[in-house]
C-alpha positions as CSV (number, residue, x, y, z in Angstrom):
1,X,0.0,0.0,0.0
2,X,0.9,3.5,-1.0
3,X,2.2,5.3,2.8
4,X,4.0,8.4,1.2
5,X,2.1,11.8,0.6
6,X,3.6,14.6,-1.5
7,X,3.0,18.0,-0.2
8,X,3.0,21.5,-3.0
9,X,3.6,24.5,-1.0
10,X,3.1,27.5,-3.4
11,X,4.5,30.1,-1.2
12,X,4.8,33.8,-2.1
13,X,8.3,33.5,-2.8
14,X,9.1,30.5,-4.0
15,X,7.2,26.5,-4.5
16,X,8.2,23.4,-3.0
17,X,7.3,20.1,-3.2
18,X,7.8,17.6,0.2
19,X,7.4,14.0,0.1
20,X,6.8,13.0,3.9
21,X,6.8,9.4,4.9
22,X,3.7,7.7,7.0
23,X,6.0,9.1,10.2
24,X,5.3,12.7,8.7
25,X,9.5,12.2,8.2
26,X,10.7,14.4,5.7
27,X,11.9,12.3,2.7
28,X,13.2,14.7,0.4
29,X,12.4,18.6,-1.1
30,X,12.8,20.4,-4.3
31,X,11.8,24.0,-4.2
32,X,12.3,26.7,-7.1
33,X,12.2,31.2,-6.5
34,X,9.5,32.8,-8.6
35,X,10.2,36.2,-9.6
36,X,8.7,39.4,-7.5
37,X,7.7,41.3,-9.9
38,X,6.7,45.2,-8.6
39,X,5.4,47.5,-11.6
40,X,5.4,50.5,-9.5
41,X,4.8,51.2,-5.7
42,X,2.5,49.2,-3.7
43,X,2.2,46.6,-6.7
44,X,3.0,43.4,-6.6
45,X,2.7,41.2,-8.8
46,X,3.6,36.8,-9.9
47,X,3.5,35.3,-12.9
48,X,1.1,32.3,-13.1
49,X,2.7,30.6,-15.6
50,X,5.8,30.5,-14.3
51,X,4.6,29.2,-11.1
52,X,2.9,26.5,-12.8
53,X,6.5,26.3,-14.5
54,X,8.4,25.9,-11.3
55,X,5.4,23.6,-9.8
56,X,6.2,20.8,-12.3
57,X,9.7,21.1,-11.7
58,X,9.5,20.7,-8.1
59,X,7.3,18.3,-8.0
60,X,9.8,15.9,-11.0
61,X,12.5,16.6,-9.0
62,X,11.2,15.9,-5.6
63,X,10.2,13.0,-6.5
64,X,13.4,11.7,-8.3
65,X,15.1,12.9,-5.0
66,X,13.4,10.8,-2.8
67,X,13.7,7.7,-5.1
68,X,9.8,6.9,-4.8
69,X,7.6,6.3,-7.9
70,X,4.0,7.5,-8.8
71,X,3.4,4.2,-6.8
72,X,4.6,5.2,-3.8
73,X,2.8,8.3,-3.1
74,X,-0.6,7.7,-1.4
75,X,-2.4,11.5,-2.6
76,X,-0.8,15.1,-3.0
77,X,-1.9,17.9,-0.8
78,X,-1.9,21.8,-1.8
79,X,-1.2,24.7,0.2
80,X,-0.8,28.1,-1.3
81,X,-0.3,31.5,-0.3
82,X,-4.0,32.3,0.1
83,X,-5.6,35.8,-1.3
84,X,-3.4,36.2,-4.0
85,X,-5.8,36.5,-7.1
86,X,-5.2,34.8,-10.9
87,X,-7.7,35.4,-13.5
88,X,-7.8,32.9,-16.6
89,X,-9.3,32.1,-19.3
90,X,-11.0,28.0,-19.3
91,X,-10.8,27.4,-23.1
92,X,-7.2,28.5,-23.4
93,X,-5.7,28.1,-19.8
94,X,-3.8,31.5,-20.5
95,X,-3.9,34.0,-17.4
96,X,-5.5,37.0,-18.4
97,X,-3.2,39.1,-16.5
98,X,-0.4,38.8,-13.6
99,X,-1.3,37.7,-10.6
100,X,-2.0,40.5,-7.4
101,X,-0.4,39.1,-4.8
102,X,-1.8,39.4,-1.3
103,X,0.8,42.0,-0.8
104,X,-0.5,44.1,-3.6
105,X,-2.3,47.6,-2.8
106,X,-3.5,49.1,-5.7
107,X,-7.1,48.6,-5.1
108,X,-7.1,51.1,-1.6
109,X,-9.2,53.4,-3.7
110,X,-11.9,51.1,-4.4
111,X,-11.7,49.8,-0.6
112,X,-11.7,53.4,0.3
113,X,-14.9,54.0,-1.4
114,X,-16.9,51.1,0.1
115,X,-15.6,52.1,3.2
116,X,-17.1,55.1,3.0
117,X,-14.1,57.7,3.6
118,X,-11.0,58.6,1.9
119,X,-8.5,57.4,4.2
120,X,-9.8,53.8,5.0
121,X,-10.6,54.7,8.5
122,X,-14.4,55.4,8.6
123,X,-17.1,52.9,9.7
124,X,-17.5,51.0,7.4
125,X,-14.2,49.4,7.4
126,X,-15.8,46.6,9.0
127,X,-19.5,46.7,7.1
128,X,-18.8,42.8,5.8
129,X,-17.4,41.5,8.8
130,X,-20.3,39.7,10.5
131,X,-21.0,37.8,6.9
132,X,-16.9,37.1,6.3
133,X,-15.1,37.7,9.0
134,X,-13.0,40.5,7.3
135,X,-12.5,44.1,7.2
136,X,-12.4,45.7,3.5
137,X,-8.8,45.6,2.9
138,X,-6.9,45.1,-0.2
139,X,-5.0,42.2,1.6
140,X,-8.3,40.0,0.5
141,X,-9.0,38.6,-3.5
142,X,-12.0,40.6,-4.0
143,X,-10.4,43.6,-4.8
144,X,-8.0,42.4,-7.0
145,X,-10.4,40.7,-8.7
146,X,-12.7,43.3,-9.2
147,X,-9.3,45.7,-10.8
148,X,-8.6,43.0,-13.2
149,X,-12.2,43.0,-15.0
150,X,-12.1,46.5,-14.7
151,X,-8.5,47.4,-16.0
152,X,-8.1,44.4,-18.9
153,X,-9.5,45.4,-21.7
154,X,-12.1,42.9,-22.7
155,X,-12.0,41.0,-19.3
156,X,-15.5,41.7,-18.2
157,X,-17.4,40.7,-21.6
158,X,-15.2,37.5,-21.2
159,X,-16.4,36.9,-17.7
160,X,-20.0,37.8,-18.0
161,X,-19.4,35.2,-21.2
162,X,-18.8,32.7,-18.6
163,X,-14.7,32.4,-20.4
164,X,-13.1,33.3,-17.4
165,X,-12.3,31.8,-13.5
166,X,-10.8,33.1,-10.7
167,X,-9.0,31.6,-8.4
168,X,-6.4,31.5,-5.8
169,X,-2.6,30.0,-6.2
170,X,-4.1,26.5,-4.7
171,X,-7.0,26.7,-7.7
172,X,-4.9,27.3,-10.5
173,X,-2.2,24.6,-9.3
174,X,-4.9,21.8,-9.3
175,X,-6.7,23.3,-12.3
176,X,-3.2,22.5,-14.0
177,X,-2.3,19.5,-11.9
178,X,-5.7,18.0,-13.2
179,X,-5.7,18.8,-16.7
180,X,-5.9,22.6,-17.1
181,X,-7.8,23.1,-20.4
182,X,-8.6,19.9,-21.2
183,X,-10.9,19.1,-18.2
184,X,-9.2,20.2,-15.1
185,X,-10.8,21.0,-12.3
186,X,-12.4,24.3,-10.8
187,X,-12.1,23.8,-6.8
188,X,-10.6,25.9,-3.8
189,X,-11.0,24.7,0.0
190,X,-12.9,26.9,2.6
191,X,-9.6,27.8,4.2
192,X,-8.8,30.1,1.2
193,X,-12.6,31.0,0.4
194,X,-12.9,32.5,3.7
195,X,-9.9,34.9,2.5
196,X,-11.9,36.2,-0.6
197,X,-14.1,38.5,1.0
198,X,-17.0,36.8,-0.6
199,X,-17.9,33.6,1.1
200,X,-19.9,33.4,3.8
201,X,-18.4,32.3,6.9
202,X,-21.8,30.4,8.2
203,X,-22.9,29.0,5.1
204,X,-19.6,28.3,3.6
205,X,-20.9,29.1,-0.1
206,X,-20.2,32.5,-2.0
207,X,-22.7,35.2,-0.7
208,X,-24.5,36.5,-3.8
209,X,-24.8,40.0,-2.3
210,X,-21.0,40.5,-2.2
211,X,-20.4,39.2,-5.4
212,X,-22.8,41.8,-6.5
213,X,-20.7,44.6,-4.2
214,X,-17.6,43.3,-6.3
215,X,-19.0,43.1,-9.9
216,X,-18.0,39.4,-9.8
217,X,-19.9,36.7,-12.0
218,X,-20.7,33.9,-10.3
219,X,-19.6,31.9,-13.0
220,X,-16.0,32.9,-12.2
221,X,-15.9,30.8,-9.2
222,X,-14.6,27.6,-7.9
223,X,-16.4,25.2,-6.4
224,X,-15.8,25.0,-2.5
225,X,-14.7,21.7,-1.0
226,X,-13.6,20.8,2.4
227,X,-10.0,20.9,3.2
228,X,-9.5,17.0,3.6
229,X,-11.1,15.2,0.7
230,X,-10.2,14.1,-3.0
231,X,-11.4,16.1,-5.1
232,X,-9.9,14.9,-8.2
233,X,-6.3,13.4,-10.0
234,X,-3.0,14.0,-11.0
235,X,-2.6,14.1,-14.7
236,X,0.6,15.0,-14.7
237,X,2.0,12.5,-17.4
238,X,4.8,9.8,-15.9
239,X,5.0,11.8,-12.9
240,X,1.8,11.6,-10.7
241,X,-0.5,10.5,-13.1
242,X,-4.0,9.0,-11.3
243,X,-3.0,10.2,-8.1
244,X,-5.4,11.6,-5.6
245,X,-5.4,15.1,-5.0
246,X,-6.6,15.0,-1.3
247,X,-5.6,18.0,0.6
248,X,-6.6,21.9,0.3
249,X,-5.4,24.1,3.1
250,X,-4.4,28.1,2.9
251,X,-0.3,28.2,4.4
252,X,-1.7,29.4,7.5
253,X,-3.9,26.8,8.4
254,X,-2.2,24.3,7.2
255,X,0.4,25.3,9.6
256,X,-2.0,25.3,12.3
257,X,-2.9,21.6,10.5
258,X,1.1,20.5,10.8
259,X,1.0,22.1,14.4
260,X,-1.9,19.5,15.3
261,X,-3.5,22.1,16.6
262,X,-6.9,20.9,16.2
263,X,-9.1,22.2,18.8
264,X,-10.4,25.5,20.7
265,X,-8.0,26.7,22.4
266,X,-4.8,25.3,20.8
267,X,-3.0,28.0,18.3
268,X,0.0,28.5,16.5
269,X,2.7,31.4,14.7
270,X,4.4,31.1,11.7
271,X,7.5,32.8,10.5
272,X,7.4,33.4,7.1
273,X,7.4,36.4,4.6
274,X,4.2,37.4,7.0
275,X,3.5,36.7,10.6
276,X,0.3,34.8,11.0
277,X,-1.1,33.7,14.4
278,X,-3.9,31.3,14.6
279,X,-6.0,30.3,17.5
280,X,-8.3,28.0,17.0
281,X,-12.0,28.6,18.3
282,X,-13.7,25.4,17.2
283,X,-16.9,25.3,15.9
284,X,-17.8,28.5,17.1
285,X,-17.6,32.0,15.0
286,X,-15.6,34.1,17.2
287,X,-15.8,37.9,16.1
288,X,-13.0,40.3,17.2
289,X,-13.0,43.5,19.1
290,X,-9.6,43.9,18.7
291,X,-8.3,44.0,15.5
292,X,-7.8,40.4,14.4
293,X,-9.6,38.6,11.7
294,X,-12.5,36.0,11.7
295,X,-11.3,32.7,9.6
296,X,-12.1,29.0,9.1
297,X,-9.3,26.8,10.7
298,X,-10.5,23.9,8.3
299,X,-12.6,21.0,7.6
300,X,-12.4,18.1,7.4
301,X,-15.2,15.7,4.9
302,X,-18.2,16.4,6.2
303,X,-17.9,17.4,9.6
304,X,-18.4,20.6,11.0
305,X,-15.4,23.3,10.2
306,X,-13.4,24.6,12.5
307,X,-12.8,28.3,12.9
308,X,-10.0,30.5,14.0
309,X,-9.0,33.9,15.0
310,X,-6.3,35.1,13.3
311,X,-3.2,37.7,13.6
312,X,-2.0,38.7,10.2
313,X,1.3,40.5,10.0
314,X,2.4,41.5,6.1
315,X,6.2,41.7,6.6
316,X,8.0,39.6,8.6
317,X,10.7,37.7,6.5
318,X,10.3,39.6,3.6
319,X,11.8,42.4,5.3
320,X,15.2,40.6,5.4
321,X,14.9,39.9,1.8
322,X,14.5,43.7,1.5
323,X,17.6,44.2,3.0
324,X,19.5,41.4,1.0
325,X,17.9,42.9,-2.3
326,X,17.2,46.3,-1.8
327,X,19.9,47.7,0.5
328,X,22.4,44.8,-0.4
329,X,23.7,44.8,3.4
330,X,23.5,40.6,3.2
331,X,24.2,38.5,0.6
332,X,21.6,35.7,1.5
333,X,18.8,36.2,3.9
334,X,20.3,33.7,6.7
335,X,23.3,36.2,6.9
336,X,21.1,38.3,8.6
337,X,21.4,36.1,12.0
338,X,25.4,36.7,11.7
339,X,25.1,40.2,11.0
340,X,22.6,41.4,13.8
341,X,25.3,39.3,15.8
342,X,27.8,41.9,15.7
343,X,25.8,44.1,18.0
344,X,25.2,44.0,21.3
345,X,21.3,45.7,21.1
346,X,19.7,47.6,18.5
347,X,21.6,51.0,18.7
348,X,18.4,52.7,19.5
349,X,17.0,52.0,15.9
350,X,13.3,50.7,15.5
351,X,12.1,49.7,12.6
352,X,8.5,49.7,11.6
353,X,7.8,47.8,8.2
354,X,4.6,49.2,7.4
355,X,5.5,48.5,3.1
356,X,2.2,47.7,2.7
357,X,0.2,49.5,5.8
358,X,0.0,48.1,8.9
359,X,-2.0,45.1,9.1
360,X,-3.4,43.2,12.5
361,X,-4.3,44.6,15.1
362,X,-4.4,48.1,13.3
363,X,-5.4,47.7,9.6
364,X,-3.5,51.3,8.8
365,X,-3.4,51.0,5.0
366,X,-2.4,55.0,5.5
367,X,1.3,53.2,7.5
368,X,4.0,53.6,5.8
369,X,7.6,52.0,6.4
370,X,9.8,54.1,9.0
371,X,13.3,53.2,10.8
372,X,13.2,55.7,13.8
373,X,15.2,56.5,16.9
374,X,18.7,56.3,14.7
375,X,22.1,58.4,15.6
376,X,25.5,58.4,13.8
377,X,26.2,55.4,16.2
378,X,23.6,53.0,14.4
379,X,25.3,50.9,11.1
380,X,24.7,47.8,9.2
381,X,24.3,45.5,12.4
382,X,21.8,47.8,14.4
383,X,19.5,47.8,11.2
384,X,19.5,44.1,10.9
385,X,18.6,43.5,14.7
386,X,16.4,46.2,14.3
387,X,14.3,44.2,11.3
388,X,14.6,40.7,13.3
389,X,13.4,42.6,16.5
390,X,10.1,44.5,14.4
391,X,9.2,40.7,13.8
392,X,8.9,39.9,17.5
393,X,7.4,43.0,18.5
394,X,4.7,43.0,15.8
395,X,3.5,39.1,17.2
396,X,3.2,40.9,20.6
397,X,1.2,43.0,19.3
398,X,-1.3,40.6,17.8
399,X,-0.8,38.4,20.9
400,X,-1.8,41.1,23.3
401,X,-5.0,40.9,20.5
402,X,-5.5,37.6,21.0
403,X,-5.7,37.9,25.2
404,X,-7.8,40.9,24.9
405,X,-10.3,38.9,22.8
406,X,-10.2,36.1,24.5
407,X,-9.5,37.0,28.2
408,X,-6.7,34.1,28.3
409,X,-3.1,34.9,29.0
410,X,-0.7,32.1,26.4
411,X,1.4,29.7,28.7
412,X,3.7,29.5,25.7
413,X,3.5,29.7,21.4
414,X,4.1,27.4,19.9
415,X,6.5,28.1,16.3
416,X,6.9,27.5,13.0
417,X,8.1,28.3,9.4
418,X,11.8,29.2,8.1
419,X,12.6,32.4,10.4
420,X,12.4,30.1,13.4
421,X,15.5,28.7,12.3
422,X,16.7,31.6,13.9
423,X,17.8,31.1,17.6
424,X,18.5,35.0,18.2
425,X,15.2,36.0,16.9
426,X,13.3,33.1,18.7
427,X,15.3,34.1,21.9
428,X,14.4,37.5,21.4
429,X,10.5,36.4,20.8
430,X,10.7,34.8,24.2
431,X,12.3,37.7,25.8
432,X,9.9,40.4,24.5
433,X,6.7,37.7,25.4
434,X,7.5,36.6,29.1
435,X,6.2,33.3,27.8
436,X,8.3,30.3,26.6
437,X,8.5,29.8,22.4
438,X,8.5,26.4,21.4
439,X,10.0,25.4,18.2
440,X,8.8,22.0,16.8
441,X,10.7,19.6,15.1
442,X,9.6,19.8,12.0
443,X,9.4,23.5,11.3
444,X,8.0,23.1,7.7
445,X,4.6,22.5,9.3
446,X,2.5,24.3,6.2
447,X,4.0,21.6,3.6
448,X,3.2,19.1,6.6
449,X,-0.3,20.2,7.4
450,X,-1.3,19.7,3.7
451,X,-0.2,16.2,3.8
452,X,-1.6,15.3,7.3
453,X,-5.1,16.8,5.3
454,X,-4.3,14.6,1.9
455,X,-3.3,11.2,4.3
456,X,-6.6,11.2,6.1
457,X,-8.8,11.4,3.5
458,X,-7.1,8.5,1.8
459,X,-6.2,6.4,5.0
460,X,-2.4,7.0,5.1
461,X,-3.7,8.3,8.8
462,X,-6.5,7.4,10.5
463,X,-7.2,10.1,12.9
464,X,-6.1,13.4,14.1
465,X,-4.9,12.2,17.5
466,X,-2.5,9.8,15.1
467,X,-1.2,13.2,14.2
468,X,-1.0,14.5,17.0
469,X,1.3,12.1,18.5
470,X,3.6,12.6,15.6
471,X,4.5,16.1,17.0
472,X,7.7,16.5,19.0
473,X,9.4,19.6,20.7
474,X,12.8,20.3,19.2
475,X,14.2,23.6,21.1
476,X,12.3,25.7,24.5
477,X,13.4,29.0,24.4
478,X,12.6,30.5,27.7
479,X,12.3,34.3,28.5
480,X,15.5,36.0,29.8
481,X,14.8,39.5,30.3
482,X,13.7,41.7,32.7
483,X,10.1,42.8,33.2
484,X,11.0,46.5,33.2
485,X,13.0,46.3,30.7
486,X,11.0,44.1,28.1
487,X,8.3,46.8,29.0
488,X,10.8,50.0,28.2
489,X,11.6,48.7,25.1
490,X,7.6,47.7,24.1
491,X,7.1,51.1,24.5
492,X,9.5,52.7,22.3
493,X,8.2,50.5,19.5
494,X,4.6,51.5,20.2
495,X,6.3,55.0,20.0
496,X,7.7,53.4,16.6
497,X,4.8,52.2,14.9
498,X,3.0,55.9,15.9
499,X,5.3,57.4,13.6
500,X,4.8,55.3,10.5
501,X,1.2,56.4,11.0
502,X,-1.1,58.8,9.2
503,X,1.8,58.8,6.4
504,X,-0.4,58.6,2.9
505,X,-1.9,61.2,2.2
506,X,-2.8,63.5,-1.3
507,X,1.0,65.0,-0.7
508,X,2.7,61.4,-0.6
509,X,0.3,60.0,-3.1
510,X,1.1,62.8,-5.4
511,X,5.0,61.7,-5.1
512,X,4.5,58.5,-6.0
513,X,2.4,58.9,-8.7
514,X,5.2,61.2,-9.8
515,X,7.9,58.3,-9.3
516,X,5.8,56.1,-11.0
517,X,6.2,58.6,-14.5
């Protein structure tokens, strides 16, 4: 019988492909950088076809790696970077434009206008919450979306023709992996409808009335499907051909998935170009009052789903790969552990990586990036520490969220993703916390998630307490620091983040437009 399970990650940097063992051992990983491609500021923007590109060649090589045929593997799980938005056309299989990446925020006008102000901040922010789960930001698909049929000429005739689909990175992956225009299949999971801002977080279908709000035909979307089921088949000729697709998760949950953290109460953080905290609430809809997001955790066949509130954090990681290829201060992103070394502290220096706005707990979309508190003492060093520290200080902030919602204090958080790699950044996390940070492991828990989801719809696993009893604690960091003083230096970077505040305005959008040509 069949006990291996190959995992796609399509990340927003890069794709892998993991083939885990019945153990949930890694066996072996390919992975392959897709270009970031950013017309002019706040765009952002992939390729499809590359990805799709670089998905076939992960997946080839992977599996040559680990020395297992089409035989060997039992189904193939998905997980994707989850609002990032690709429009195509189903008789051709051609994108119909880039993809906007979750990152992307050229849509702020059009979120601005249903919001009901000019600067993002009025009322109605928050006037699709109770149906989603979501405030109107352009982090969510909807938007981007909605651009595309607006901005490509001929896009809306083709859509209201019924020609074109939408979908996220995990859609168009299996569309491909399936058969793309020759019969492959339209499907997304509710992990990443519930990102869309246009399903409905109780009836788990696409509301009608914000598909209307958006200008979206119906026709353009995917059917939604639980997270652990098969939905369809490989058709990937002598490579996974007739193999189950079983497995849809968003990264996030399906960290929370790997993480085995399956019921209320039990949450997780990953480190990976975002921050993303998860708690899971269970069965219950749990809305926010401060700041975080309303999401489903997953589900699983046809139970109930499971829901979660979420921290989302835009720039995490990412901001070290703006240092290596922006600034050129690092020649590869790991150096930036070595380099933050050579200093003692941060110098003073805060930085605030607002590229994008601010996301949970303030949804700031007027936030812009700022490095504050500097004197001719601060270098190269003080910067990097600076960016590693902005990634521990921003999950307090959404942890402090997360106790304010829930009125329970964490005993410790569990961790996961490549930054965690990082002992100075996880011992800084503890540190700024007071609580212990527990990294698992297996830190690739987003690849793993998927194919815990894929291995128990087709019996590789029998049961999530199976899972469960696979996890195992690698490293315990445990706080260090001083009450006083972890509280001194939370204030300066609240003192921080008030400065990168109230920054976008006509005068700023006027210089970038200018910059743009």
């Amino acid at each position: 019988m069949a006990d291996h399970v190959l995992a796609i990650d399509q990340g927003t940097t890069s794709t892998r492909a993991i083939v885990f063992d019945s153990a949930g051992a890694v066996v072996s990983v390919a992975q392959r950088e897709h270009e970031q491609i950013f017309p002019r500021a706040g765009w952002v923007e992939h390729d499809p076809v590359e990805i799709w590109t670089n998905t076939e060649w992960v997946v080839a090589s992977c599996l040559t790696r680990a020395a297992v045929a089409a035989s060997d593997i039992a189904a193939v799980g998905v997980t994707n970077q989850r609002e990032t938005a690709i429009v195509w056309d189903r008789r051709t299989g051609r994108p119909v434009h880039n993809a906007l990446v979750w990152q992307d925020t050229r849509t702020q006008p059009r979120v601005d206008e249903l919001a009901g102000s000019q600067d993002g901040s009025g009322d109605g922010t928050y006037r699709f919450a109770e149906t989603t789960g979501l405030p109107l930001a352009t982090y969510f698909s909807a938007s981007k979306v909605a651009w595309i049929l607006d901005r490509v000429p001929g896009a809306r005739q083709a859509a209201e023709a019924g020609h074109l689909v939408f979908g996220t990175p995990d859609t168009w992956v299996i569309w491909n992996l399936t058969g793309g225009a020759r019969g492959g299949i339209h499907v997304t999971d509710v992990t990443n409808a519930s990102r869309t801002l246009l399903m409905d977080l109780r009836t788990l279908d696409w509301s009608d009335e914000l598909l209307a709000v958006w200008g979206i035909p119906r026709s353009m979307m995917p059917e939604i499907r639980s997270s652990s089921e098969v939905v369809g088949t490989s058709q990937l000729p002598d490579v996974l051909h007739g193999t189950p697709i079983a497995g849809i998760l968003g990264d996030q949950q399906a960290a929370t998935f790997g993480q085995a953290a399956f019921d209320a109460g039990e949450s997780k953080n990953t480190y990976g170009t975002g921050n993303f905290l998860l708690v899971n609430t269970g069965t219950e809809i749990v809305r926010s009052d401060s700041g975080l997001i309303t999401t489903v955790a997953y589900r699983c066949g046809d139970e109930p789903a499971r829901y979660a509130l979420e921290g989302s954090i835009a720039v995490t990681g990412s901001l070290v790969q703006w240092l290596r290829d922006n600034l050129g201060i690092i020649q590869r992103s790991e150096d930036v552990e070595s380099l933050a070394a050579t200093v003692d502290d941060n110098g003073g220096a805060y930085f605030v990586p607002a590229f994008s706005g601010l996301y949970a707990p303030y949804w700031r979309p007027d936030a812009r990036a700022a490095l504050v508190g500097m004197t001719r003492f601060v270098n190269k060093g003080h910067i990097a520490r600076a960016a590693l520290e902005a990634t521990a200080f921003q999950t307090r902030d959404v942890i402090e969220a997360v106790v304010a919602d829930t009125g329970r204090e964490l005993d410790e958080l569990r961790v996961d993703g490549g930054m965690t790699r990082n002992d100075a950044l996880m011992q800084f996390q503890a540190d700024i916390l007071g609580v212990p940070v527990v990294r698992p492991k297996v830190v690739e828990t987003t690849a793993l998630g998927a194919a815990y989801a894929a291995g128990l719809a087709t019996g590789v696993w029998r049961s999530r307490d199976e899972l469960r009893a696979h996890w195992q604690e690698d490293v315990r960091f445990e706080p260090r620091m001083a009450q006083d003083e972890r509280e001194r230096r939370c204030r300066l970077w609240k003192k921080a983040v008030s400065k990168s505040l109230d920054w976008v305005d006509d005068d700023a959008r006027a210089l970038m437009d200018a910059a743009d040509g």
